[in-house]
C-alpha positions as CSV (number, residue, x, y, z in Angstrom):
1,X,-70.8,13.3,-15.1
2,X,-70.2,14.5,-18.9
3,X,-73.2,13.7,-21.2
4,X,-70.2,12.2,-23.5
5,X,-68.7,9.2,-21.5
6,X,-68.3,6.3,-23.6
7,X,-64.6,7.0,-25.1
8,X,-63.6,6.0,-21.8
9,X,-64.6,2.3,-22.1
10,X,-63.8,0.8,-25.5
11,X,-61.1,-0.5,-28.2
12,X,-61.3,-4.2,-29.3
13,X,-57.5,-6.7,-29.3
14,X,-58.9,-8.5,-32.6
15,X,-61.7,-8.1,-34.7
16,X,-65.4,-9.1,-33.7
17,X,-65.7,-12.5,-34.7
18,X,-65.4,-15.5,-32.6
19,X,-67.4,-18.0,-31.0
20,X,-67.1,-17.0,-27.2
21,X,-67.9,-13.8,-27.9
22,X,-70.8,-13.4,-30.6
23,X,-74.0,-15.5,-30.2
24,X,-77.2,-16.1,-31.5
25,X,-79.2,-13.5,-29.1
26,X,-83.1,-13.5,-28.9
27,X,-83.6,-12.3,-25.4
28,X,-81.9,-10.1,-22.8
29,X,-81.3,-6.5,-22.9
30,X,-81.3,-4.9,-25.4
31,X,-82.5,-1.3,-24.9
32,X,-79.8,-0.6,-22.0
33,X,-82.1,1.1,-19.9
34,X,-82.4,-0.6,-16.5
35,X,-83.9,-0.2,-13.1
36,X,-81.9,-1.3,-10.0
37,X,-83.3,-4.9,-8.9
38,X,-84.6,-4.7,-4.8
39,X,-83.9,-6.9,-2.5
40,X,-86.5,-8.7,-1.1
41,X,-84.8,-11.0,1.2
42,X,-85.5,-11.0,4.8
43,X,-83.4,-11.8,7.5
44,X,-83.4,-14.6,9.5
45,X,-83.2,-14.3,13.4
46,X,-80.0,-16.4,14.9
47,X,-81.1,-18.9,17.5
48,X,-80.2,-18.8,20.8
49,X,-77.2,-20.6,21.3
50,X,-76.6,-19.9,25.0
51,X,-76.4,-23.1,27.8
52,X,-79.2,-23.6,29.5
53,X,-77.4,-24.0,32.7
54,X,-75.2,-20.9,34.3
55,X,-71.9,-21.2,33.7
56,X,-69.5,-20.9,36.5
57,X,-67.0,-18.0,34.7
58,X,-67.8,-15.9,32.7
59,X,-67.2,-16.2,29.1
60,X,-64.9,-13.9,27.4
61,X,-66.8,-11.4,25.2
62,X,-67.1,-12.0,21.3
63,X,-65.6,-9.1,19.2
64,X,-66.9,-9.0,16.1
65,X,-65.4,-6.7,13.5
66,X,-67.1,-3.7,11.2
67,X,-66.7,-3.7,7.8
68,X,-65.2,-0.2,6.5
69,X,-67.2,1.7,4.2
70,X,-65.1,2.7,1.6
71,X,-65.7,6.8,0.7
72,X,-67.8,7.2,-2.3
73,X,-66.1,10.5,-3.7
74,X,-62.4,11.7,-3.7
75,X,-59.6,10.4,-5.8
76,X,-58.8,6.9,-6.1
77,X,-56.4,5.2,-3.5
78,X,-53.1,3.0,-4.3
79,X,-51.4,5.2,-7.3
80,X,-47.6,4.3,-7.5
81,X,-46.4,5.6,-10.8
82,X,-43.6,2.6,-10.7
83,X,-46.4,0.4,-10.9
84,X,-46.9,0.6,-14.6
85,X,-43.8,-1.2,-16.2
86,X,-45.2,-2.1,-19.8
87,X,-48.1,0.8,-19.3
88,X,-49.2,1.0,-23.0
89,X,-49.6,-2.6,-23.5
90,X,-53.3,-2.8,-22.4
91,X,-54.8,-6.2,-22.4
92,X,-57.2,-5.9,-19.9
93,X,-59.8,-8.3,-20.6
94,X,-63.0,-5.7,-20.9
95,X,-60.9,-2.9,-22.0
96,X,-58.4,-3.9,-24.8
97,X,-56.8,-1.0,-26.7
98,X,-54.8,-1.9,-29.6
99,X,-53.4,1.1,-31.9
100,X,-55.1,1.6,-35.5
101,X,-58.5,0.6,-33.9
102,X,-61.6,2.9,-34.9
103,X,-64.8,2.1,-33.2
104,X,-68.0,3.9,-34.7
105,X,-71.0,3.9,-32.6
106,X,-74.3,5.4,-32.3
107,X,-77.6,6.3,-30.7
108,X,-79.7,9.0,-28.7
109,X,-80.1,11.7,-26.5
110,X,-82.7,14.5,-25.1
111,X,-82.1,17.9,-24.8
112,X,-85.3,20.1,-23.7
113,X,-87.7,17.5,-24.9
114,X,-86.4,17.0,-28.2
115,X,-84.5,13.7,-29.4
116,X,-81.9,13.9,-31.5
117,X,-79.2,11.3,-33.1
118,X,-75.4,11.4,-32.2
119,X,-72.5,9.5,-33.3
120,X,-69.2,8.8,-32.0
121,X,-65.6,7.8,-33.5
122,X,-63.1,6.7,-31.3
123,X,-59.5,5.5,-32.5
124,X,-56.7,3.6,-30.7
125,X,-54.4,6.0,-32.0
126,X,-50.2,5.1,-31.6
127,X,-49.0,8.1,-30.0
128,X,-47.9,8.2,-26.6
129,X,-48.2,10.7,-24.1
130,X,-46.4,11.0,-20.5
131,X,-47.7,11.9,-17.3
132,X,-46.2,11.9,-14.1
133,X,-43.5,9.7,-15.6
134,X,-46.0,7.1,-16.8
135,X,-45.9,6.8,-20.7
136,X,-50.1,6.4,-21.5
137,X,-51.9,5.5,-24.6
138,X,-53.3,8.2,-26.4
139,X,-57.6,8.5,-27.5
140,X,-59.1,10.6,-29.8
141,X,-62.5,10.8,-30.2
142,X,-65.2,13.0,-32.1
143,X,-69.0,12.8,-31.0
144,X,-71.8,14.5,-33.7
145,X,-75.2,15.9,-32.6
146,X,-77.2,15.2,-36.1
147,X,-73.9,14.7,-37.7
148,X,-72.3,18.1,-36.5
149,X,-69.1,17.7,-34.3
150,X,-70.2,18.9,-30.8
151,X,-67.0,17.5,-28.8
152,X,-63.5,16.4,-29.8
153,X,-61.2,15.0,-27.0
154,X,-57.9,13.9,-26.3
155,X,-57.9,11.2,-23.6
156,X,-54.9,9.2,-21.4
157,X,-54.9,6.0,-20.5
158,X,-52.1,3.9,-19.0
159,X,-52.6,-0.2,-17.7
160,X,-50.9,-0.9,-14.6
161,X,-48.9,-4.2,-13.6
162,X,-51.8,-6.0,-12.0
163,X,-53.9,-5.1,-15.2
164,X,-56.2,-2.4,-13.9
165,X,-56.5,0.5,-16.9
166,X,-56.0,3.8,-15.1
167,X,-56.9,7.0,-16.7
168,X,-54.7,9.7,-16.6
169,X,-57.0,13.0,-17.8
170,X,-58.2,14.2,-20.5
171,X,-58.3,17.4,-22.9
172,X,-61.8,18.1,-24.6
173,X,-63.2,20.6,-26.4
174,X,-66.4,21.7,-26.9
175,X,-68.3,22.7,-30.0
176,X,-71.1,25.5,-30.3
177,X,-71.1,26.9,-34.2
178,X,-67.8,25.6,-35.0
179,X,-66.3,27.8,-32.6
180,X,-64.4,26.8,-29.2
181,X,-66.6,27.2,-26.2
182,X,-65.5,25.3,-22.7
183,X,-62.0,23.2,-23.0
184,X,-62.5,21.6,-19.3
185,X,-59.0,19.8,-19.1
186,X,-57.7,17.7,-16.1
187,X,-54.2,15.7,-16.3
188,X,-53.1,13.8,-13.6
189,X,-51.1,16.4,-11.0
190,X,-52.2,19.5,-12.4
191,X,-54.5,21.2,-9.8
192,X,-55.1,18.4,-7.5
193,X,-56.1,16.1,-10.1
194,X,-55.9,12.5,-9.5
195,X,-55.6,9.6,-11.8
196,X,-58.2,7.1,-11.6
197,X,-59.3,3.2,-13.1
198,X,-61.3,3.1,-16.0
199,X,-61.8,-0.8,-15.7
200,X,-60.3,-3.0,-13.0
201,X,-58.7,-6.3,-14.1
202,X,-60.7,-8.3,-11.4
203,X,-64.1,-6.0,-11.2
204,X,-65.4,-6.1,-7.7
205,X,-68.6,-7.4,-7.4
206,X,-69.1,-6.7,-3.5
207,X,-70.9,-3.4,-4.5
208,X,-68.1,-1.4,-4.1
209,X,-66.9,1.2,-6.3
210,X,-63.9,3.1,-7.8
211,X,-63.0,6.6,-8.7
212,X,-62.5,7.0,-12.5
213,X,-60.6,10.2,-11.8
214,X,-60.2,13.3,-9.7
215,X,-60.2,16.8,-11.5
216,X,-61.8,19.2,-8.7
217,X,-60.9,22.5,-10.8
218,X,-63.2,21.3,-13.5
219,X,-65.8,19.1,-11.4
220,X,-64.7,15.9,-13.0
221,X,-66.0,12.9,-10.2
222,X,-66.8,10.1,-12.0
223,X,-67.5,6.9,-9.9
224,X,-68.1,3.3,-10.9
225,X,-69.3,-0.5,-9.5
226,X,-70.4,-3.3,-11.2
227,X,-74.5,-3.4,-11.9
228,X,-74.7,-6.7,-13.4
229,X,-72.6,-9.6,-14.6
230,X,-72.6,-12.2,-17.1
231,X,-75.3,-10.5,-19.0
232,X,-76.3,-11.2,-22.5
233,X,-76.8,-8.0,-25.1
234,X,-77.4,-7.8,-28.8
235,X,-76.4,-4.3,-31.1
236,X,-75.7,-3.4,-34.3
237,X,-72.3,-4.9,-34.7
238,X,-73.4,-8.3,-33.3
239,X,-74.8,-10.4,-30.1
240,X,-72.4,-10.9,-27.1
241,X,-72.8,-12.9,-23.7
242,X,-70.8,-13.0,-20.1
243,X,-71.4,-8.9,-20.3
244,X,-70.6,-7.1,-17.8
245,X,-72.4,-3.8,-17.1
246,X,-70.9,-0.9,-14.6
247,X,-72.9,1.9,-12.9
248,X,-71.3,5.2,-13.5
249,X,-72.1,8.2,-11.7
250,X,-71.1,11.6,-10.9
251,X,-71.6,13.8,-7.7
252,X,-72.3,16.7,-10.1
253,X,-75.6,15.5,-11.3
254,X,-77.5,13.4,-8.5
255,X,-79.1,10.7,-9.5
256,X,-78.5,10.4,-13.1
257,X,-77.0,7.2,-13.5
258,X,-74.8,5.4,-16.8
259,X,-74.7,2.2,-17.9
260,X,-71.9,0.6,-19.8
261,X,-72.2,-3.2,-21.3
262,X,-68.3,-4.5,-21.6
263,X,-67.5,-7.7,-23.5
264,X,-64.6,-10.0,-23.0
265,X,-62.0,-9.3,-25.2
266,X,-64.0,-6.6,-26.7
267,X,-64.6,-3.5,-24.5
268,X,-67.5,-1.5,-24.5
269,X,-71.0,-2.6,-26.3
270,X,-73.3,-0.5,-25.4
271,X,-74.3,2.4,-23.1
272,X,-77.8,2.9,-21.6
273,X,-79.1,4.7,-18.2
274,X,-81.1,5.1,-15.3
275,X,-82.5,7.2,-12.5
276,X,-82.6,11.0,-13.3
277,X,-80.7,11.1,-16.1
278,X,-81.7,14.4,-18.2
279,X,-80.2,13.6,-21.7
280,X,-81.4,9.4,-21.5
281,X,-78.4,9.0,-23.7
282,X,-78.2,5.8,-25.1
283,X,-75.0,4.2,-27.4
284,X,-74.5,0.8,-29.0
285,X,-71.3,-0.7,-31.5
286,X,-71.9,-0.6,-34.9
287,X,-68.8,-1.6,-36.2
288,X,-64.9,-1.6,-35.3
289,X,-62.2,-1.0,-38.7
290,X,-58.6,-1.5,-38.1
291,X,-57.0,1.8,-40.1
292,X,-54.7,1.5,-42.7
293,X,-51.2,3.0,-42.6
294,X,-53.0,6.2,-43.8
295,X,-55.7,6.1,-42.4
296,X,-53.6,6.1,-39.1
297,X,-51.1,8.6,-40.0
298,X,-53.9,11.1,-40.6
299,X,-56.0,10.5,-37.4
300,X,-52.5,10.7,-35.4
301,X,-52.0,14.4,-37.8
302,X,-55.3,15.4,-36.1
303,X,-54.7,14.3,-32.8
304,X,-51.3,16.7,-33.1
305,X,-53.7,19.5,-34.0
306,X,-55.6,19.2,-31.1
307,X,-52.8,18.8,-28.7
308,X,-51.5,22.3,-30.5
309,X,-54.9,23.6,-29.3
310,X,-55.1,22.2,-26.2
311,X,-51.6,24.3,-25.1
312,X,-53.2,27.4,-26.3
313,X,-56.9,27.3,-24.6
314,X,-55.3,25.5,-21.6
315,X,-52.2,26.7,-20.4
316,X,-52.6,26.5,-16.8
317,X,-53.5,22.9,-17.7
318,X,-52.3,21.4,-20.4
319,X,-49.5,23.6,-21.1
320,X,-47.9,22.0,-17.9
321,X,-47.9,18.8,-19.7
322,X,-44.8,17.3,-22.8
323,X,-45.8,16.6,-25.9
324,X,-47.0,13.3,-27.5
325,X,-44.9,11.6,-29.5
């Protein structure tokens, strides 16, 4: 699980404003850090439902079926890359993505005791990118540690015909002194790397969950399931209801768990945590601007830089990959 997570989950159809989605919000979460509810129902013994008189034959035997637990690591199953017909039109309803969309948020995190602020930019920029065939949407995103950029990122997205949003890799690049230190890419079929579902049309709400991608050569094993549903949160850029929040996870740091807060129409609101999570980051919207025709040519100018990067510190990787257009 990267510390920097939420560029998976945003981008908003139409501006913030309406009256399903903003309310009037004096309860509820609002600090997005939550502890698991426990169950404390008990079960209730059957009855005996057996004659009380001894049948002549004997009955035939009841089978009863066993669910199958679903794996929780690996890639996700039921890829077909001719599944994904109009895949840059993404209208899933908790993860719109609409080109010339910048979302600003901001927030929190702990790194050896101390606190420090971050902020991050993510834009909906109109480039396209294809993978394994599949033409995806294109993310850029910046995140500051006390307003110095510690992470830029190139991210792939694609929506399938049934509506789930599947992720096809990413290219980041981390920040120490200005200077390049870890560019941890995965793309879809480069090095056993799997595409994955950042947000399912229909999220399950049996408890199961769903691999976000697969990149073993970089430890990327992000996992999520629905935590709560029709929840109601307030932040900075307004109060929301019918939230849904996901559990995200990652087999390389047990226990540390993320949550995201998704509204209808909207995308992601807010990130919080729980369980063993080292940094206790925590994110919320502050606003959402729809770029002008500038302001859009120059974040697609800078998401062509990167990508000029990216074949340079990632061959093996990225250099395997065409060029947006």
């Amino acid at each position: 699980m990267r510390r920097i997570r939420i560029g998976y989950t945003f981008a908003l159809a139409a501006g913030l404003a309406g009256p399903l989605a903003l309310v009037a919000c004096s309860s509820g979460d609002t600090t997005g850090v939550q502890t698991p509810a426990q169950s404390t129902a008990t079960p209730t013994s059957r009855p005996d439902a057996s004659p009380t008189t001894t049948p002549t034959t004997t009955p035939p035997t009841k089978k009863t079926s066993t669910p199958v637990k679903r794996p929780e690591t690996g890639p996700q199953p039921g890829y077909d890359r001719t599944a994904f017909k109009r895949s840059t039109t993404v209208t899933n309803k908790w993860y719109p993505l609409r080109p010339g969309t910048r979302l600003n948020y901001s927030g929190q995190t702990i790194e050896d005791g101390e606190t420090f602020g971050h902020t991050l930019t993510v834009i909906v920029t109109d480039l396209v990118k294809v993978i394994d065939g599949v033409p995806n949407v294109v993310l850029w995103e910046r995140d500051f540690k006390e307003g110095v950029l510690e992470e830029a990122e190139l991210a792939f997205v694609a929506q399938a015909d049934n509506g789930d949003v599947w992720r096809f890799g990413e290219y980041p690049e981390v920040y120490e002194e200005g200077q390049v230190v870890e560019a941890p890419a995965w793309i879809h079929g480069v090095k056993g790397a799997q595409a994955g579902i950042s947000m399912k049309a229909q999220p399950p709400t049996d408890g199961s969950s769903y691999a976000q991608g697969w990149g073993p050569a970089v430890g990327w094993s992000d996992r999520a399931k629905v935590f709560k549903a029709n929840q109601k949160t307030c932040v900075k850029a307004g109060c929301f209801q019918g939230v849904l929040i996901t559990d995200e996870w990652s087999a390389a740091e047990p226990g540390a768990h993320q949550l995201k807060y998704y509204a209808a129409g909207v995308g992601n609101v807010r990130v919080g945590y729980y369980g063993n999570d080292p940094t206790k980051e925590t994110l919320e919207l502050v606003g959402v601007q729809r770029l002008s025709k500038a302001g859009l040519a120059q974040a697609r100018a800078e998401a062509f830089k990167l990508e000029k990067r990216a074949y340079g510190y990632s061959k093996d990787v990225y250099g395997r990959t065409a060029p947006m257009k």
